[in-house]
PyMOL Python script that loads the backbone (N, CA, C, O; Angstrom):
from pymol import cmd

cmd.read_pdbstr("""\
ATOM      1  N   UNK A   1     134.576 104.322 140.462  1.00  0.00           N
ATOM      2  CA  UNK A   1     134.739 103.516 139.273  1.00  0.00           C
ATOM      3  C   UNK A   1     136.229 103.250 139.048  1.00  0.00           C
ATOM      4  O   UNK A   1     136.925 104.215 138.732  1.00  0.00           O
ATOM      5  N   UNK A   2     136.846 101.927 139.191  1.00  0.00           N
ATOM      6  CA  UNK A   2     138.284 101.850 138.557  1.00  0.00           C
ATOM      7  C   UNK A   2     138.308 101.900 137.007  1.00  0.00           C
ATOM      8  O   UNK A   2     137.566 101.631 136.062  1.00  0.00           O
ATOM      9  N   UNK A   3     139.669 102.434 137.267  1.00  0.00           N
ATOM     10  CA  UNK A   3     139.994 103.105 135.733  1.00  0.00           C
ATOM     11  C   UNK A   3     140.481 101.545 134.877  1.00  0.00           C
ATOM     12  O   UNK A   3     141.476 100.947 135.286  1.00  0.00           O
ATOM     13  N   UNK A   4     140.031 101.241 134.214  1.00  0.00           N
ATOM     14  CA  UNK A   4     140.549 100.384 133.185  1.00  0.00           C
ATOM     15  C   UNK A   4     142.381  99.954 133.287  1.00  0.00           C
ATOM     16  O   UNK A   4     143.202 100.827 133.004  1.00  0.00           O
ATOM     17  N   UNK A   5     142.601  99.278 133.492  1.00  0.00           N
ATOM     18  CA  UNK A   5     144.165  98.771 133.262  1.00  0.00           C
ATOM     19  C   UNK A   5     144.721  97.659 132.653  1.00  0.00           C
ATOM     20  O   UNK A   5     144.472  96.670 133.342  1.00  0.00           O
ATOM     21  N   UNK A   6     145.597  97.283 131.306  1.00  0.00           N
ATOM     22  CA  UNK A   6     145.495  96.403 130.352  1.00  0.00           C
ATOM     23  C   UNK A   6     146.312  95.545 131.019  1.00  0.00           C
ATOM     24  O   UNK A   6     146.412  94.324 130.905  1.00  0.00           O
ATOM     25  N   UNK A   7     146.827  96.226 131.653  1.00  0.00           N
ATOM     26  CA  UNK A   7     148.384  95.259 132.212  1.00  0.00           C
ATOM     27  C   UNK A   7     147.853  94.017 133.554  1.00  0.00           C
ATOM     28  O   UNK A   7     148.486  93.027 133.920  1.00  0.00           O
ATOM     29  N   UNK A   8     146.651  94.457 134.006  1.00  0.00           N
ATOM     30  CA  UNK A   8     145.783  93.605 134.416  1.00  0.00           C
ATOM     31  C   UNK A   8     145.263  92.339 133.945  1.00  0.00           C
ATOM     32  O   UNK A   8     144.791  91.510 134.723  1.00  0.00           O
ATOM     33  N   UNK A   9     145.335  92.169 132.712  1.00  0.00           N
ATOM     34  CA  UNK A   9     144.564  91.258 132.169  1.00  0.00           C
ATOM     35  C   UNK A   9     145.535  90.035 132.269  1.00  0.00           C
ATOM     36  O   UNK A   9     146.682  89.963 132.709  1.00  0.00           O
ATOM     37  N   UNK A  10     144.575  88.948 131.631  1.00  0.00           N
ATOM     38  CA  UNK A  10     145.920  87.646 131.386  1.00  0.00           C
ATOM     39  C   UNK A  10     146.838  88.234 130.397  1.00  0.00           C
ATOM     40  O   UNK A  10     146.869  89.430 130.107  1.00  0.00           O
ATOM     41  N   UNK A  11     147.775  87.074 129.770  1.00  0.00           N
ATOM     42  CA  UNK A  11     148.767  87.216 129.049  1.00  0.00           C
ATOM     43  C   UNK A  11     147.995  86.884 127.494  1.00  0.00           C
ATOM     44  O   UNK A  11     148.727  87.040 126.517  1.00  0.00           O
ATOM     45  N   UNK A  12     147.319  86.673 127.372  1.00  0.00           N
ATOM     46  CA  UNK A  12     146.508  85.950 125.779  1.00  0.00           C
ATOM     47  C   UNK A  12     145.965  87.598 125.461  1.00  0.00           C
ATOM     48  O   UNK A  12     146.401  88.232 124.500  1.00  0.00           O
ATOM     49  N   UNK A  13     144.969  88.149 126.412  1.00  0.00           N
ATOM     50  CA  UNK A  13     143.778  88.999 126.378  1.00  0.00           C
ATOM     51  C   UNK A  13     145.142  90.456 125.533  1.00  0.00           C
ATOM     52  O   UNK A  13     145.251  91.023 124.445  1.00  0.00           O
ATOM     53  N   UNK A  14     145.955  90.460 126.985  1.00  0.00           N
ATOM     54  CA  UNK A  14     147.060  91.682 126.810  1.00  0.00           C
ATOM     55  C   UNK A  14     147.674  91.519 125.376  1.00  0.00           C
ATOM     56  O   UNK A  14     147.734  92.462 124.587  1.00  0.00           O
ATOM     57  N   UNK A  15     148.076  90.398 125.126  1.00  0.00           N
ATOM     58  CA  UNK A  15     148.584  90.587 123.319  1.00  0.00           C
ATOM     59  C   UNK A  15     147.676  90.493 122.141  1.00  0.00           C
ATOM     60  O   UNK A  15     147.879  90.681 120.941  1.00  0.00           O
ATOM     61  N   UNK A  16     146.673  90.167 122.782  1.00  0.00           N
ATOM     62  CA  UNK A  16     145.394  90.628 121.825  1.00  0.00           C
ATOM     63  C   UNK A  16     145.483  92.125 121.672  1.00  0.00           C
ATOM     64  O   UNK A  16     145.657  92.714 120.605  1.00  0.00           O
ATOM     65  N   UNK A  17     145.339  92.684 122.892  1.00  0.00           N
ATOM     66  CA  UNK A  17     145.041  93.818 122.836  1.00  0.00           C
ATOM     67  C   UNK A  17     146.442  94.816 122.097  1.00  0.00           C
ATOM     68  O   UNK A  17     146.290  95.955 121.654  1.00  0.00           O
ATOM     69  N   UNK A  18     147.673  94.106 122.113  1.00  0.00           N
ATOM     70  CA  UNK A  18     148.599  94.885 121.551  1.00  0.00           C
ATOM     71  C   UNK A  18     148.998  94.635 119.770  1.00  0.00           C
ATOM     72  O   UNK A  18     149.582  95.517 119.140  1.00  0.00           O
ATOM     73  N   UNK A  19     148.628  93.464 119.203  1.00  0.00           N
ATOM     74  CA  UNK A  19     148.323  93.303 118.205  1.00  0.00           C
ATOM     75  C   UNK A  19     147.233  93.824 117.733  1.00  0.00           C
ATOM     76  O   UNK A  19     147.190  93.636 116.517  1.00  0.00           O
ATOM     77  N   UNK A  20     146.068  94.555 118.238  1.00  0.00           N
ATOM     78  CA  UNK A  20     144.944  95.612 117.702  1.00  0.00           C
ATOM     79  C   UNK A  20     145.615  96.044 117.486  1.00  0.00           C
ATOM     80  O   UNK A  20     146.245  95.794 116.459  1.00  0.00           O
ATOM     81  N   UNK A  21     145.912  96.938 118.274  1.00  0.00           N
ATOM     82  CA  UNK A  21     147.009  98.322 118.094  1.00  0.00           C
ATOM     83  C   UNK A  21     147.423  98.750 117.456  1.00  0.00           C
ATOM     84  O   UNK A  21     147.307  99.850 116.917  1.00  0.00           O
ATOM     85  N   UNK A  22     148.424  97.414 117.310  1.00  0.00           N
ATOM     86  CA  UNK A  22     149.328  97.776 115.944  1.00  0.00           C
ATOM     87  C   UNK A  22     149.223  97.604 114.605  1.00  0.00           C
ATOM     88  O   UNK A  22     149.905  97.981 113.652  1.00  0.00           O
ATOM     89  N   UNK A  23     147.759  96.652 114.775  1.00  0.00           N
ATOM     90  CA  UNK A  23     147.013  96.720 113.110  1.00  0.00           C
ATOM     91  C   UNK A  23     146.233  97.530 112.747  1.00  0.00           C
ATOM     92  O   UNK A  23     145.812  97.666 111.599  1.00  0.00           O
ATOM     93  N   UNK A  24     145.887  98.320 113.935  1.00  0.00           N
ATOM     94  CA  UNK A  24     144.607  99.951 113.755  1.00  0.00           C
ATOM     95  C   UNK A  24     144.989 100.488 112.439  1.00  0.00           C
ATOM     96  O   UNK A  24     144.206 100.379 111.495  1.00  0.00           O
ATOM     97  N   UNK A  25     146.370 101.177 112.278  1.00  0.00           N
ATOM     98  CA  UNK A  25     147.070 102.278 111.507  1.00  0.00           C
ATOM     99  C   UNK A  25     146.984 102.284 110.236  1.00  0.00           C
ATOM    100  O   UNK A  25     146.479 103.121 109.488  1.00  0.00           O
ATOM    101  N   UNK A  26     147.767 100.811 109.906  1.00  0.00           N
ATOM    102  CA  UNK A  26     147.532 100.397 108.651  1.00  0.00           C
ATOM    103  C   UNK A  26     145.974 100.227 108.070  1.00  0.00           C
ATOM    104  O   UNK A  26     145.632 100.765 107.016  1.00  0.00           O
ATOM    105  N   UNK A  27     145.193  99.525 108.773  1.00  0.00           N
ATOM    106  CA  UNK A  27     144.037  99.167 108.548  1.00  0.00           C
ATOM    107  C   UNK A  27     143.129 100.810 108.152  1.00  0.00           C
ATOM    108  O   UNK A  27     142.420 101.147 107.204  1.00  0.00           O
ATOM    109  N   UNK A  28     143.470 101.332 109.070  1.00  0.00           N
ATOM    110  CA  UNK A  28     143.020 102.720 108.665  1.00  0.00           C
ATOM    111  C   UNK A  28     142.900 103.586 107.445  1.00  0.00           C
ATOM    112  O   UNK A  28     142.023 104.323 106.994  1.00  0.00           O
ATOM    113  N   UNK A  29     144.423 103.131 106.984  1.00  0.00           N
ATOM    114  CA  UNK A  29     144.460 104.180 106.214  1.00  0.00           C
ATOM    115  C   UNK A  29     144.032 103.389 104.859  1.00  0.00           C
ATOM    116  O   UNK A  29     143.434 103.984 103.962  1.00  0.00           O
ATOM    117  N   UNK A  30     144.399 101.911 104.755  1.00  0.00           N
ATOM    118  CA  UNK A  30     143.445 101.351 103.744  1.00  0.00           C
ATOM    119  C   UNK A  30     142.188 101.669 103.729  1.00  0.00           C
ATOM    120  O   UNK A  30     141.818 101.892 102.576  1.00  0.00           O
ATOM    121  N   UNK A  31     141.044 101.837 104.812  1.00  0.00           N
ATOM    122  CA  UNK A  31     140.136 102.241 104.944  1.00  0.00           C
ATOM    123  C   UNK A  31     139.609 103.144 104.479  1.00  0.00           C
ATOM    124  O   UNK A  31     138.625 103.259 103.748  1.00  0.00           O
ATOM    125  N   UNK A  32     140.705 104.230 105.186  1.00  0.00           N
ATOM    126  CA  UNK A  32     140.269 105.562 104.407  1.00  0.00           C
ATOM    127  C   UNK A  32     140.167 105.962 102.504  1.00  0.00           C
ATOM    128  O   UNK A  32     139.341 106.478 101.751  1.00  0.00           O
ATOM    129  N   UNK A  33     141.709 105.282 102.382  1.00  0.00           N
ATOM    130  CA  UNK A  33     141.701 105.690 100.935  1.00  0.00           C
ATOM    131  C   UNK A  33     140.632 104.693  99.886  1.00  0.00           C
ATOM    132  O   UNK A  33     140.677 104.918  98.676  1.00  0.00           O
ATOM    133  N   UNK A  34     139.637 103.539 100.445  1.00  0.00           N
ATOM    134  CA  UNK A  34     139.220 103.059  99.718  1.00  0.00           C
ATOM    135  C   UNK A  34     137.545 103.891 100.100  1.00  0.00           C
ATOM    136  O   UNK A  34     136.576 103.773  99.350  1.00  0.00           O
ATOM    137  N   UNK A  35     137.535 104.354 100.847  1.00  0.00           N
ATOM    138  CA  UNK A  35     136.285 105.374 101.799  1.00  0.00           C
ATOM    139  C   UNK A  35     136.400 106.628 100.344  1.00  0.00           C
ATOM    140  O   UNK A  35     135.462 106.846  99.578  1.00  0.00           O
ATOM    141  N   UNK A  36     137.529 107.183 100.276  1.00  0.00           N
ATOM    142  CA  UNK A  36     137.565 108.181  99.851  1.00  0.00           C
ATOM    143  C   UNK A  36     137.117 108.003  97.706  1.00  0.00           C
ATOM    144  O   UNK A  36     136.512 108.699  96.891  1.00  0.00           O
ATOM    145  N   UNK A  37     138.081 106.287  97.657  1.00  0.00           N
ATOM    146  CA  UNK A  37     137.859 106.105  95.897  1.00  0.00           C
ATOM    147  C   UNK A  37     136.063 105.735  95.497  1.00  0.00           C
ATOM    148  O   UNK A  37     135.364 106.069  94.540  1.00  0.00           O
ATOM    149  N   UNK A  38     135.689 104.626  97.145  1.00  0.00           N
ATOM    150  CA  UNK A  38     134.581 103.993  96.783  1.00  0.00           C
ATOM    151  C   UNK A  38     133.477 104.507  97.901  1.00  0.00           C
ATOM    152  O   UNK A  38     132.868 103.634  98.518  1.00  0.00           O
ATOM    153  N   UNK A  39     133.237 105.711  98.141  1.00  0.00           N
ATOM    154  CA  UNK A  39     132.156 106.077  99.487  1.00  0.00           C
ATOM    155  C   UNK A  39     131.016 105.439  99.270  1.00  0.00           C
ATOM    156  O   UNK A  39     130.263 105.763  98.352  1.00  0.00           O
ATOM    157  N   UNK A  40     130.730 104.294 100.238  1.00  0.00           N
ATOM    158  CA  UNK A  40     129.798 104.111 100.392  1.00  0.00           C
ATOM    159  C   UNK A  40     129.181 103.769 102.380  1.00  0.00           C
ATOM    160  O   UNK A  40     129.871 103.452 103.349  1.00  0.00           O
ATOM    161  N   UNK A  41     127.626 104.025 102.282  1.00  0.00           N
ATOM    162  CA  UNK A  41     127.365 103.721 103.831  1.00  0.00           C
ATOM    163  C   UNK A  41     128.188 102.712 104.817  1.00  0.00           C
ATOM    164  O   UNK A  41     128.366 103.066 105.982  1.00  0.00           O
ATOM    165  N   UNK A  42     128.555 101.799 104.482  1.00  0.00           N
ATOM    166  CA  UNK A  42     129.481 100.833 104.897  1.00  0.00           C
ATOM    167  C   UNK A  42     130.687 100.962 105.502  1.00  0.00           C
ATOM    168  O   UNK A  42     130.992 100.443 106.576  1.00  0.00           O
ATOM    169  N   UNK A  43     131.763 102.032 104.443  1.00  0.00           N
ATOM    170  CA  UNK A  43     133.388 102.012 104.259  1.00  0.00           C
ATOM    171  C   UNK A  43     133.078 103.310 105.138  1.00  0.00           C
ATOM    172  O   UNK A  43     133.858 103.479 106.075  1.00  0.00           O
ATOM    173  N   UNK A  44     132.028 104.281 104.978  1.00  0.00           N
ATOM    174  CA  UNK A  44     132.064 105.686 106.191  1.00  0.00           C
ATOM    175  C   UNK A  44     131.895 105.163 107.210  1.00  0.00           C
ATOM    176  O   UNK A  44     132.554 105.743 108.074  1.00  0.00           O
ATOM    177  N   UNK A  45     131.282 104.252 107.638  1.00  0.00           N
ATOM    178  CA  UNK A  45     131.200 103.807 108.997  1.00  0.00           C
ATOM    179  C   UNK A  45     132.170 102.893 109.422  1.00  0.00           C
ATOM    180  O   UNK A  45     132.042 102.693 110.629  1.00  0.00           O
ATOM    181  N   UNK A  46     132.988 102.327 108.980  1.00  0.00           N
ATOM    182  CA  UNK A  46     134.082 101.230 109.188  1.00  0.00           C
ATOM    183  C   UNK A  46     135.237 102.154 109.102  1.00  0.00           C
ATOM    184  O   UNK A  46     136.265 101.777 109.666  1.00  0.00           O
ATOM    185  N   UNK A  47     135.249 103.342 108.471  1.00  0.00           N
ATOM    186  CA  UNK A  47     136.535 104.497 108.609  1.00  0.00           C
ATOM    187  C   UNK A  47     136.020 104.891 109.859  1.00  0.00           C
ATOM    188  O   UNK A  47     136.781 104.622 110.788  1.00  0.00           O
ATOM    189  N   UNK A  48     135.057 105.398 110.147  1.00  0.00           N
ATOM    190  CA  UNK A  48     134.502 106.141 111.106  1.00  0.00           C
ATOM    191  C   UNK A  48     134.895 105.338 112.744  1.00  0.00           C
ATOM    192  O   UNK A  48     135.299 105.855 113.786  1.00  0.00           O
ATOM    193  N   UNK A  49     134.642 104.195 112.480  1.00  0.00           N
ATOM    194  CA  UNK A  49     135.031 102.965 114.004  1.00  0.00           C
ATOM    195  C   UNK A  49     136.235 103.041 113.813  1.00  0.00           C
ATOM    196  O   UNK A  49     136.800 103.776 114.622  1.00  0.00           O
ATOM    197  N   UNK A  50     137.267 102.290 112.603  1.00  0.00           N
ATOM    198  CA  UNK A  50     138.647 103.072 113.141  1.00  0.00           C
ATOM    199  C   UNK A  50     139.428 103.933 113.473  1.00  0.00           C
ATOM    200  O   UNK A  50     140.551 103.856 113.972  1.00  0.00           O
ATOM    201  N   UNK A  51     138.671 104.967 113.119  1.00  0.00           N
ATOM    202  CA  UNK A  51     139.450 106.478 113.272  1.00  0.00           C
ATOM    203  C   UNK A  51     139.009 106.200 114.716  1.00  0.00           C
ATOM    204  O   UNK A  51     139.947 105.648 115.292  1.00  0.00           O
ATOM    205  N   UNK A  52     137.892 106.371 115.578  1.00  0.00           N
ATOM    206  CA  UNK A  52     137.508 106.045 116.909  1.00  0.00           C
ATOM    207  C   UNK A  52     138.588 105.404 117.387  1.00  0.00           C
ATOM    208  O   UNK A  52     139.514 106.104 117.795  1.00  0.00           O
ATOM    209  N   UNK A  53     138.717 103.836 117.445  1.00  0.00           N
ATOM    210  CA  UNK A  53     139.540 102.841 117.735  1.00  0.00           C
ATOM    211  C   UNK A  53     141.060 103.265 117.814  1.00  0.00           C
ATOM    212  O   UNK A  53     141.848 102.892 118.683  1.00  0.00           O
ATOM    213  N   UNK A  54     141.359 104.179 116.668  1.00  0.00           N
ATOM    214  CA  UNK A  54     142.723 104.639 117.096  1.00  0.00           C
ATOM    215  C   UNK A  54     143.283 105.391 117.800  1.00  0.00           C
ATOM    216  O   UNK A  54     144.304 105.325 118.485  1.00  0.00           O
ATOM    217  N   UNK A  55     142.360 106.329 117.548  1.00  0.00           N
ATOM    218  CA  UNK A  55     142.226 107.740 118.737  1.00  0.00           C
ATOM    219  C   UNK A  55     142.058 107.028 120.347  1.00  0.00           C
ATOM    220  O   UNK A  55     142.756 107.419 121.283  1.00  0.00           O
ATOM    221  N   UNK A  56     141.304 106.229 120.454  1.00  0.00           N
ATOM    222  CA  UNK A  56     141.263 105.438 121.762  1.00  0.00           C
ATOM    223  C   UNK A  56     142.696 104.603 122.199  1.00  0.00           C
ATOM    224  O   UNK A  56     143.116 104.369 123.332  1.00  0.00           O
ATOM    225  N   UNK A  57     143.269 104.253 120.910  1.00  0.00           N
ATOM    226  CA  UNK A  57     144.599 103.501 121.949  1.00  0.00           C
ATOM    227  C   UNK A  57     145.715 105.116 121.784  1.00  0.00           C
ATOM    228  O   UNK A  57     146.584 105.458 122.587  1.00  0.00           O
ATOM    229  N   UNK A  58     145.326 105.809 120.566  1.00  0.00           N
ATOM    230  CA  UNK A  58     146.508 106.857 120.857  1.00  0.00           C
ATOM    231  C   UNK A  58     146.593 107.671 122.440  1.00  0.00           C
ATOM    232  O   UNK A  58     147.581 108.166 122.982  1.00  0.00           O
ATOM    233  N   UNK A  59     145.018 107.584 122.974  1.00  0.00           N
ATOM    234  CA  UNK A  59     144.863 108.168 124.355  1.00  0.00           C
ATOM    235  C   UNK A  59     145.306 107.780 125.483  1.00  0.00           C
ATOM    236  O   UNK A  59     145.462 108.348 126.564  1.00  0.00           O
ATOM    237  N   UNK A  60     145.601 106.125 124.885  1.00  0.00           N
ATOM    238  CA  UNK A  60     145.953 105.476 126.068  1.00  0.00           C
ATOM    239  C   UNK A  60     143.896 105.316 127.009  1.00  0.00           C
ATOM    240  O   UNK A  60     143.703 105.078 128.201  1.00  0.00           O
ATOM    241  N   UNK A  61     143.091 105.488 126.220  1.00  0.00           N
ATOM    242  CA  UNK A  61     141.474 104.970 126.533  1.00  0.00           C
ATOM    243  C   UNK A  61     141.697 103.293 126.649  1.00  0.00           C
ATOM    244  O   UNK A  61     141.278 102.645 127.608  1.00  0.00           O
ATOM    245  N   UNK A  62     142.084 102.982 126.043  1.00  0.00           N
ATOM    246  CA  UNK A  62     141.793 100.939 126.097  1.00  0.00           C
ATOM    247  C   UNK A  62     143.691 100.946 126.083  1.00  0.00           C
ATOM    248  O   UNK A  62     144.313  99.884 126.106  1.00  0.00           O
TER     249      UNK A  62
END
""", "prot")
cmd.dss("prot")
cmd.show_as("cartoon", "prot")
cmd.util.cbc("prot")
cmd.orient("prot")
């Protein structure tokens, strides 16, 4: 199985992928603190995919 490599991709796909990135963090933590004022099924699962999503580029996974 080859391992995934971003630097592979075109030039559109690759700054897609680096503008995620760098909107994960922020997005997160809005997430969280509105998870935490307003819990509902929705905002736990949309915290829950970004916390995922970030942990995946902090790994260097995507």
């Amino acid at each position: 199985m080859a391992r995934y490599y971003r630097y592979r991709l075109p030039p559109w796909a690759r700054h897609f992928i680096f503008v995620i990135e760098k909107c994960t963090l922020p997005i997160m933590i809005f997430q969280l603190i509105r998870t935490l004022l307003f819990p509902t099924t929705l905002d736990v699962f949309l915290a829950g995919v970004l916390v995922g999503l970030y942990i995946a580029f902090y790994l260097e996974w995507i």
